[in-house]
C-alpha positions as CSV (number, residue, x, y, z in Angstrom):
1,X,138.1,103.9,-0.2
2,X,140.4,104.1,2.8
3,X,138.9,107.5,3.4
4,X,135.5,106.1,3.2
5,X,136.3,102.8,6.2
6,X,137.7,105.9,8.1
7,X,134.2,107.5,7.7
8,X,132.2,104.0,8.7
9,X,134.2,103.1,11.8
10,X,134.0,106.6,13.1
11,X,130.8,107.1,12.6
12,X,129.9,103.5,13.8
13,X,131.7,103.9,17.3
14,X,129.6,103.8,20.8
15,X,129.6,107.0,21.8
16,X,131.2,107.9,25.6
17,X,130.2,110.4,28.5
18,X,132.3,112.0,30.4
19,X,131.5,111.4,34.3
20,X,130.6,114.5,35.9
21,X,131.8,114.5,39.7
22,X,129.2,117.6,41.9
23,X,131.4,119.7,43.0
24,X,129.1,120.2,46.3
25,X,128.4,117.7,49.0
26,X,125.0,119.4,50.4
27,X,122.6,121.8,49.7
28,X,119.1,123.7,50.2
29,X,116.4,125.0,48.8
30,X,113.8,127.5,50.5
31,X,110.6,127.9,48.4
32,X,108.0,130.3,49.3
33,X,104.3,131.2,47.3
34,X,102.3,133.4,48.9
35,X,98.5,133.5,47.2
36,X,95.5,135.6,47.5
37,X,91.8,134.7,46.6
38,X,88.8,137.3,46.5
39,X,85.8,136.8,47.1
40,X,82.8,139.2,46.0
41,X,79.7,138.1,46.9
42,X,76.5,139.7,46.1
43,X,73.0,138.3,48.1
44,X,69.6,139.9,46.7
45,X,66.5,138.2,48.8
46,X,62.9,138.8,48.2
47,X,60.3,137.4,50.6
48,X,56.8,137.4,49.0
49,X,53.5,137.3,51.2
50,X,49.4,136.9,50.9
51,X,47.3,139.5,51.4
52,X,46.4,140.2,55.3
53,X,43.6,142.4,57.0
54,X,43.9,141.7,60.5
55,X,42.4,144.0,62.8
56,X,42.5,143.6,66.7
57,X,41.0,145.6,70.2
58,X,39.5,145.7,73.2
59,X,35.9,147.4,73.9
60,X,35.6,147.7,70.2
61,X,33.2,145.8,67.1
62,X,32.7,146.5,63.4
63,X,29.4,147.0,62.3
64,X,28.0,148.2,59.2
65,X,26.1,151.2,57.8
66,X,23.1,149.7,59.4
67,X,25.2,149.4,62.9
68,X,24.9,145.4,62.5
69,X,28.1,143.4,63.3
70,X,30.5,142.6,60.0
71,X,33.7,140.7,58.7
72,X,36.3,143.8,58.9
73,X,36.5,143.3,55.1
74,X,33.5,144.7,54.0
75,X,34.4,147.9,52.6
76,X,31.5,149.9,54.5
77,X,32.7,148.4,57.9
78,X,33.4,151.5,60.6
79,X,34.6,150.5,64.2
80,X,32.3,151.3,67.5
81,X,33.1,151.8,70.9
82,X,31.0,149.4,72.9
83,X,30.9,150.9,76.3
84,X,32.5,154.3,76.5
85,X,33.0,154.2,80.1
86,X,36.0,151.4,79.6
87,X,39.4,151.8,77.9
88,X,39.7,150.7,74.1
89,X,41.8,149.7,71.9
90,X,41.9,148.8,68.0
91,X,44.8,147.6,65.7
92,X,44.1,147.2,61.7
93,X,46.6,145.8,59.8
94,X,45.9,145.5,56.2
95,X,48.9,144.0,53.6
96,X,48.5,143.7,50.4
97,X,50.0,140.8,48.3
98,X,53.3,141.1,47.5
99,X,57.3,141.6,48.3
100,X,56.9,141.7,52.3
101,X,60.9,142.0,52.9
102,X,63.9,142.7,50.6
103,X,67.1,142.2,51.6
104,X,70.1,142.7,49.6
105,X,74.0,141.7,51.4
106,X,77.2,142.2,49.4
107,X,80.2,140.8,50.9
108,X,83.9,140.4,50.5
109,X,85.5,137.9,51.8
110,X,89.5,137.6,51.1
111,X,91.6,134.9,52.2
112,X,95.9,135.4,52.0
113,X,98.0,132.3,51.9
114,X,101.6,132.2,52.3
115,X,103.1,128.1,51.9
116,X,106.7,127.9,52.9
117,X,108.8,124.7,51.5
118,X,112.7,123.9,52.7
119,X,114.2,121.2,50.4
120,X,117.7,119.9,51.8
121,X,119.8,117.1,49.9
122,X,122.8,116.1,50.3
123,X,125.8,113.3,48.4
């Protein structure tokens, strides 16, 4: 039984820490993280358009297979010269519907960062 009080009271008792006394007065603490993020970018564009025929000139008129004046988009219209004797000029421009433009951009864009951090303490 006298074994067993022993036990209790030893077991029962608060239990104690022993103060720890730093045996430094200052210090630092340099920190540095350097980081890198990439970018890869890829950019694919398509411009659609209507159908155009356009035609323009000087000194020049469309007729028809009849040599009467038509629309450009009748498909027996020829161009004529009206007076010889002066310059001419004629510009068609016939587009079908569609893509018009394509443009396709690939880019990389890379970005370094380096954050420095100095941590002093002292007693």
């Amino acid at each position: 039984m006298r074994y067993l009080f022993l036990l209790l009271l030893i077991a029962c008792s608060p239990a104690r820490a022993q103060q720890v006394t730093p045996n430094f007065t200052t210090g630092s603490m340099t920190q540095t993280i350097v980081t890198t993020q990439v970018i890869e970018e890829v950019v694919e564009t398509e411009r659609f358009g209507g159908a155009v025929t356009v035609w323009n000139g000087d000194n020049v008129k469309a007729v028809d297979a009849n040599g009467a004046d038509c629309a450009i988009t009748a498909t027996s219209a020829v161009f004529e010269i009206v007076d010889e004797d002066l310059p001419w000029e004629l510009e068609v421009i016939v587009r079908a519907a569609g893509v018009v433009e394509t443009v396709d951009a690939d880019r990389t864009i890379t970005t370094n960062s380096t954050t420095n951090t100095l941590s002093v303490f002292s007693q």
